[in-house]
Backbone as a chain_set.jsonl record, in Angstrom:
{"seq": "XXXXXXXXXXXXXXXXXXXXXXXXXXXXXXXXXXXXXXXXXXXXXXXXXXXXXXXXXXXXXXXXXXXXXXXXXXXXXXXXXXXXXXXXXXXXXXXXXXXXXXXXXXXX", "coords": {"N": [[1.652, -22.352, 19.085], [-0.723, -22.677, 21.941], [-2.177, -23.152, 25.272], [-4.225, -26.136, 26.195], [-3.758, -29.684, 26.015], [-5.817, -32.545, 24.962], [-7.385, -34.731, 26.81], [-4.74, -37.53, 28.168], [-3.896, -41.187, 28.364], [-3.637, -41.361, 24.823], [-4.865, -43.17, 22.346], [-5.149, -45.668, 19.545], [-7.804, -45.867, 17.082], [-9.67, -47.413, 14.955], [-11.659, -46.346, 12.118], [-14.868, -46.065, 11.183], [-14.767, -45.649, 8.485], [-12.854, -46.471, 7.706], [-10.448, -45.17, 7.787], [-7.732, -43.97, 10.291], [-8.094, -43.17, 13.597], [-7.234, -41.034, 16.254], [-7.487, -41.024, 19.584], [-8.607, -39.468, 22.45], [-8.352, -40.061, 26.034], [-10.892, -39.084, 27.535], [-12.309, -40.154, 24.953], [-12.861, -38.342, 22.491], [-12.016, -37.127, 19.986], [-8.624, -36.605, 19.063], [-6.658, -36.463, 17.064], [-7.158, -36.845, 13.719], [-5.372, -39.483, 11.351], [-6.161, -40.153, 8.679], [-5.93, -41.443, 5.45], [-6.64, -38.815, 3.493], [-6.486, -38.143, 0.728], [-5.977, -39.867, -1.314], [-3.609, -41.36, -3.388], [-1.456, -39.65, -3.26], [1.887, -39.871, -2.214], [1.03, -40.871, 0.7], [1.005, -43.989, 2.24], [-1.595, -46.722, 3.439], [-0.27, -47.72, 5.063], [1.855, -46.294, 5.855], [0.385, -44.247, 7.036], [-0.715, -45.328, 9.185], [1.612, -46.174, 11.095], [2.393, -43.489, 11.714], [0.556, -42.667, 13.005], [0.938, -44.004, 15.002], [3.26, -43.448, 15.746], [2.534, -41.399, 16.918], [0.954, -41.433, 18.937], [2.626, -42.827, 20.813], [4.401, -40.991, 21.521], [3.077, -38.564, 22.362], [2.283, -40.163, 24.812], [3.983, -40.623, 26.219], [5.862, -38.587, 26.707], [5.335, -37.121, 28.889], [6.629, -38.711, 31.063], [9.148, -39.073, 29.664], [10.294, -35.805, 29.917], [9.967, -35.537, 32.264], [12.59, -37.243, 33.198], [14.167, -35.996, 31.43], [14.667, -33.725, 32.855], [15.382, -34.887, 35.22], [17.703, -35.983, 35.344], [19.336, -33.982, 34.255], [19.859, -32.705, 36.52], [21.331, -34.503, 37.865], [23.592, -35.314, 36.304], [26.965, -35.146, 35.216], [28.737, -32.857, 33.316], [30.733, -34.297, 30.606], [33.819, -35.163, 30.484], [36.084, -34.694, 28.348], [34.351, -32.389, 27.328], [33.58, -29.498, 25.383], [32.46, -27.476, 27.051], [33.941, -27.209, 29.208], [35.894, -25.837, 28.15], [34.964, -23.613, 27.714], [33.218, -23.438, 25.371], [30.696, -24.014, 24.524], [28.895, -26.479, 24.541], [29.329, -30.009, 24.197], [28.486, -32.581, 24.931], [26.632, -35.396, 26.34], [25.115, -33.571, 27.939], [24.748, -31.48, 26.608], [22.759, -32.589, 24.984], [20.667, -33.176, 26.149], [19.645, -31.009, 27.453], [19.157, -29.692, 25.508], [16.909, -31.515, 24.305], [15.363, -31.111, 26.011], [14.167, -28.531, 25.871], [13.344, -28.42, 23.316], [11.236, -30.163, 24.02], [9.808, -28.275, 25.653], [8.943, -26.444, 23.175], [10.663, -24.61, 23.084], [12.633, -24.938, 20.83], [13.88, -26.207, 17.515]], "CA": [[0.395, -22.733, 19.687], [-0.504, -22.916, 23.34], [-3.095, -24.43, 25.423], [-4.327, -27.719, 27.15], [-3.791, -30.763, 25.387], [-6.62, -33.694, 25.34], [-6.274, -36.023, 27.508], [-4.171, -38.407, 28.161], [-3.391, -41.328, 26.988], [-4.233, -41.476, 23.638], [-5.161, -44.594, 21.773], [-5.363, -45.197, 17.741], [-9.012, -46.496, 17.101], [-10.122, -47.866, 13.208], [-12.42, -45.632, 12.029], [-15.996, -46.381, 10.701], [-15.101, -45.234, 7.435], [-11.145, -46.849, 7.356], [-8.953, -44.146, 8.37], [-7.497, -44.239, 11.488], [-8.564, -42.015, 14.616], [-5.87, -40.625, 17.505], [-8.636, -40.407, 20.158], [-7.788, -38.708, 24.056], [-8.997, -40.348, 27.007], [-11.946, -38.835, 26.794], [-12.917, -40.787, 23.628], [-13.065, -37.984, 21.668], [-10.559, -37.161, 18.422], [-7.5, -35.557, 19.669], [-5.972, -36.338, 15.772], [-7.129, -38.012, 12.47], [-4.802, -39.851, 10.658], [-6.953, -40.876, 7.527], [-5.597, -40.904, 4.153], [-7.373, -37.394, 2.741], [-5.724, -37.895, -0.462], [-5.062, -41.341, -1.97], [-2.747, -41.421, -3.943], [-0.432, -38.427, -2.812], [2.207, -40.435, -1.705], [0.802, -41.921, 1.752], [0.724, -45.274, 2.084], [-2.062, -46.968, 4.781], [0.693, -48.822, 6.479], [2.467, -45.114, 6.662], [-0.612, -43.209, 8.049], [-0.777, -46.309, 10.498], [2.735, -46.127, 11.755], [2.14, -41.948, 11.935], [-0.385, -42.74, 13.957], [1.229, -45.478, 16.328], [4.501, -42.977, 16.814], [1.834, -39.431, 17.351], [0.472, -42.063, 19.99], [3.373, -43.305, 21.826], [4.975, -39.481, 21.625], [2.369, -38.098, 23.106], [1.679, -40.805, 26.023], [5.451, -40.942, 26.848], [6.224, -37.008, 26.953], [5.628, -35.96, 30.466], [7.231, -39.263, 31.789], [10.582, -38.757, 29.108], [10.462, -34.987, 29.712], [10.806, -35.405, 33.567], [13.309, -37.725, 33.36], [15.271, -35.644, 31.296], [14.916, -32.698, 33.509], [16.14, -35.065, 36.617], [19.066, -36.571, 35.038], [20.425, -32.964, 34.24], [20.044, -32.319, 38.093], [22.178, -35.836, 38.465], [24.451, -35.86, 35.742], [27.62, -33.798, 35.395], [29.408, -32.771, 31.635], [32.162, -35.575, 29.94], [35.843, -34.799, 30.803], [36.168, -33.402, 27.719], [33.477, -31.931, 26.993], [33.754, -28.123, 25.214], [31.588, -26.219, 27.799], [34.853, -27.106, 29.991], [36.929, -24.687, 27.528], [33.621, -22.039, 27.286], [33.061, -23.571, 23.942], [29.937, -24.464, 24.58], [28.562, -28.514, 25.321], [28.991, -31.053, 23.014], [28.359, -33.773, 25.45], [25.462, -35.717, 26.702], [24.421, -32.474, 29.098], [24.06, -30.389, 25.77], [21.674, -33.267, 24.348], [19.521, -33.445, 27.069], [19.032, -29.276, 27.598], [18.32, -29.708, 23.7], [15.545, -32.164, 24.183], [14.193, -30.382, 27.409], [14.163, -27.294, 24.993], [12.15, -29.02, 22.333], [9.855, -30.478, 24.623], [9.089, -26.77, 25.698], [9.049, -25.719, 22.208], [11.747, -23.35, 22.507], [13.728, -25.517, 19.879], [13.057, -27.24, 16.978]], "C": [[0.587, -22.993, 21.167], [-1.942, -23.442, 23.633], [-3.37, -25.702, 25.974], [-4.59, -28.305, 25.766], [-5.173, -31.764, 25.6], [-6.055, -34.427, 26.105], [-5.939, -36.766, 27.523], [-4.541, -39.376, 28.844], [-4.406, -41.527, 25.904], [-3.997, -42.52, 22.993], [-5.185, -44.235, 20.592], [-6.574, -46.413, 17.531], [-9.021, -46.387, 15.298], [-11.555, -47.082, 13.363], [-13.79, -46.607, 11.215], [-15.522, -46.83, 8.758], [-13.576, -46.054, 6.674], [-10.443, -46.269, 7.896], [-8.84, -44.76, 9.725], [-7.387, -42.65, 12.334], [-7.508, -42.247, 15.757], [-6.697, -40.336, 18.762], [-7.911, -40.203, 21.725], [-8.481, -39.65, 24.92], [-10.314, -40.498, 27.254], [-13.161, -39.62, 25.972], [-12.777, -39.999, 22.458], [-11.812, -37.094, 20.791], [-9.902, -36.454, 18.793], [-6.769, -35.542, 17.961], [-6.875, -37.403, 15.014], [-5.807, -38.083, 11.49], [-5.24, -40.754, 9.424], [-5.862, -40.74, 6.031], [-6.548, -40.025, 3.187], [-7.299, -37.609, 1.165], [-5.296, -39.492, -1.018], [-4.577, -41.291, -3.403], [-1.404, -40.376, -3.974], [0.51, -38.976, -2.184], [2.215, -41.331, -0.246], [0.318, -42.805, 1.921], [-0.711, -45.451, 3.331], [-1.278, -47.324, 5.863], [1.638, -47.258, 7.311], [1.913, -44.415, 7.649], [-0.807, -44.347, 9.227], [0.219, -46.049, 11.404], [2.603, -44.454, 12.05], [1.276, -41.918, 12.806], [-0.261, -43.023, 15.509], [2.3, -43.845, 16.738], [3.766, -41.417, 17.541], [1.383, -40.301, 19.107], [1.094, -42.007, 21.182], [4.212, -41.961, 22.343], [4.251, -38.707, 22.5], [1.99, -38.674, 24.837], [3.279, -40.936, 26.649], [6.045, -39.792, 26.964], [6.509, -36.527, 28.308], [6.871, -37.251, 31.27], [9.349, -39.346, 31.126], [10.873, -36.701, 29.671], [10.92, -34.475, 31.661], [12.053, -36.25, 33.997], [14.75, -37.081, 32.745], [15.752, -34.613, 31.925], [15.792, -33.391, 35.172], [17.463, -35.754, 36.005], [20.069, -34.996, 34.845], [20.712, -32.339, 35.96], [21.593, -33.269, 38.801], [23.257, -35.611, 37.52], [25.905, -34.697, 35.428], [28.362, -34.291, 33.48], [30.464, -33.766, 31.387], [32.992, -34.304, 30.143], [36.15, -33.571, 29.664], [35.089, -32.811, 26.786], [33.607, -29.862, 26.774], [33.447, -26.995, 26.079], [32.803, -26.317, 28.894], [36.058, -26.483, 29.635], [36.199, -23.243, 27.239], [33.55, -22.428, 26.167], [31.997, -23.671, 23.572], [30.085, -26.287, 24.281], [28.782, -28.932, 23.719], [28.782, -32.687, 23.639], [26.797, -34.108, 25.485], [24.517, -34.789, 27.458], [23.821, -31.916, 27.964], [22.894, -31.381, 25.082], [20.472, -33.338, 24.756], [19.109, -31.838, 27.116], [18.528, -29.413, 26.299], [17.136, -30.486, 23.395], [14.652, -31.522, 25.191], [13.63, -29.426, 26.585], [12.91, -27.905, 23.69], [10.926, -29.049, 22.965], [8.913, -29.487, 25.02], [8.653, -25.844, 24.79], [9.78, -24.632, 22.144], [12.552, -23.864, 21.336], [12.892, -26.149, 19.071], [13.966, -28.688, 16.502]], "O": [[1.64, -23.397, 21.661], [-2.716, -23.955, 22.825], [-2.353, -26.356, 26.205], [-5.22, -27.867, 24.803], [-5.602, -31.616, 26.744], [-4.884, -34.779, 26.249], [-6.612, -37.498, 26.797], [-5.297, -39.189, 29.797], [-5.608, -41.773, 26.004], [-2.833, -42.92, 23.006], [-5.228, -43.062, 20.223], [-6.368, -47.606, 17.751], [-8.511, -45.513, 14.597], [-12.335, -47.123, 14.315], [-13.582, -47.728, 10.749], [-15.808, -47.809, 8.068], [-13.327, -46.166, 5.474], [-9.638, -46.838, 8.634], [-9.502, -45.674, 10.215], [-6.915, -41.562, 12.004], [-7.042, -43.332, 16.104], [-6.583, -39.15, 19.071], [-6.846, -40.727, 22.052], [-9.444, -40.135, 24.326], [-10.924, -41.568, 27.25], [-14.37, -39.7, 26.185], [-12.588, -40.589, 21.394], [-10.836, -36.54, 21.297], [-10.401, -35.347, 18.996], [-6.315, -34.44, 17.654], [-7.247, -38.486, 15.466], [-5.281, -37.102, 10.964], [-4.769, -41.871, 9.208], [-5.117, -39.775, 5.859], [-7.129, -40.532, 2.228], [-8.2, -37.146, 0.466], [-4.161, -39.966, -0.969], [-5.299, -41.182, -4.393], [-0.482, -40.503, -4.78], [0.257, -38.7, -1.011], [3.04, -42.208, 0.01], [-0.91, -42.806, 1.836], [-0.924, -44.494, 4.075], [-1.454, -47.285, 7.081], [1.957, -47.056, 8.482], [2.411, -44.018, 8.702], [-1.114, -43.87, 10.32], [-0.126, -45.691, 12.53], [2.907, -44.376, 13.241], [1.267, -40.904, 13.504], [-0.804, -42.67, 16.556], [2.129, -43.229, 17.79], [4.264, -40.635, 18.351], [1.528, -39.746, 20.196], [0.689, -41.514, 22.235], [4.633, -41.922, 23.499], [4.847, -38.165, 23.431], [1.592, -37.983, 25.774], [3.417, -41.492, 27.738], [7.133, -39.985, 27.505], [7.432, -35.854, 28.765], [7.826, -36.839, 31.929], [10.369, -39.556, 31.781], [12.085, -36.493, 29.728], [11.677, -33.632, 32.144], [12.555, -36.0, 35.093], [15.9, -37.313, 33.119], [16.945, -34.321, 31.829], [16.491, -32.756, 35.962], [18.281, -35.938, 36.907], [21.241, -34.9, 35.21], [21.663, -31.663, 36.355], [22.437, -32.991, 39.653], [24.278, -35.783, 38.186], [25.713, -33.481, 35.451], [28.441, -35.32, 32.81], [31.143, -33.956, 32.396], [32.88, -33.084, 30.025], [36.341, -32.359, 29.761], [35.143, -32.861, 25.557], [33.694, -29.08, 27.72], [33.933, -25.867, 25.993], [32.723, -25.36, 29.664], [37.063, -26.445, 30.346], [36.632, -22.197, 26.756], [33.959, -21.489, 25.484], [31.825, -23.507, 22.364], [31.025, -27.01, 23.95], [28.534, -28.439, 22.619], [28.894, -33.721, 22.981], [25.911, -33.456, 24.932], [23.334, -35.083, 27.63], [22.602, -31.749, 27.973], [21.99, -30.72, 24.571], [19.442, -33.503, 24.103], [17.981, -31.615, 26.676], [17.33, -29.199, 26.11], [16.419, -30.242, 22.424], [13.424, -31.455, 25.142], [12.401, -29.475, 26.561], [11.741, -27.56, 23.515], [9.91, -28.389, 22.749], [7.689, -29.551, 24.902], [8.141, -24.765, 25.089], [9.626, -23.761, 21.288], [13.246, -22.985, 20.827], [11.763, -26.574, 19.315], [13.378, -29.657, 16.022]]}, "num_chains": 1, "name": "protein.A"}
């Protein structure tokens, strides 16, 4: 999927009805997190907490996703770190290209 996101940030509002709403800036529903299904194993307290981390994931993205792009500018590979035998990384450098990579959806 591609595309503009709602905007940011996003709040978790109690719905009319119970569920819980993921709403954009805006106001208007960027996600529902209701329980569809009760009794299918999701708890309320789960779809709550699913809610809280879609929240904080979303409102903390661009400011984690440039930080990890300037620390690889700043930071150099561990001593012994494999990519210093061509082995490829196994340090903190390869963790961070691996979350930059996510964040772009090239990775999962």
């Amino acid at each position: 999927m591609s595309g503009k996101h709602a905007p940011l940030p996003w709040s978790v509002e109690q719905e009319d009805s119970g569920g819980l709403a993921v709403l954009a800036a805006d106001g208007l529903l960027a996600a529902d997190c209701s329980i569809i299904f009760m009794g299918e194993g999701r708890s309320e307290e789960v779809c709550g907490a699913n809610a809280e981390l879609i929240v904080r994931a979303v409102n903390a993205h661009d400011d984690l996703f440039a930080a990890c792009r300037e620390a690889i500018e700043w930071t150099i590979h561990d001593p012994n770190c494999r990519s210093r035998r061509n082995e490829g990384c196994d340090c903190h450098m390869g963790r961070i290209e691996a979350a930059i990579a996510k964040a772009e959806g090239k990775s999962s």
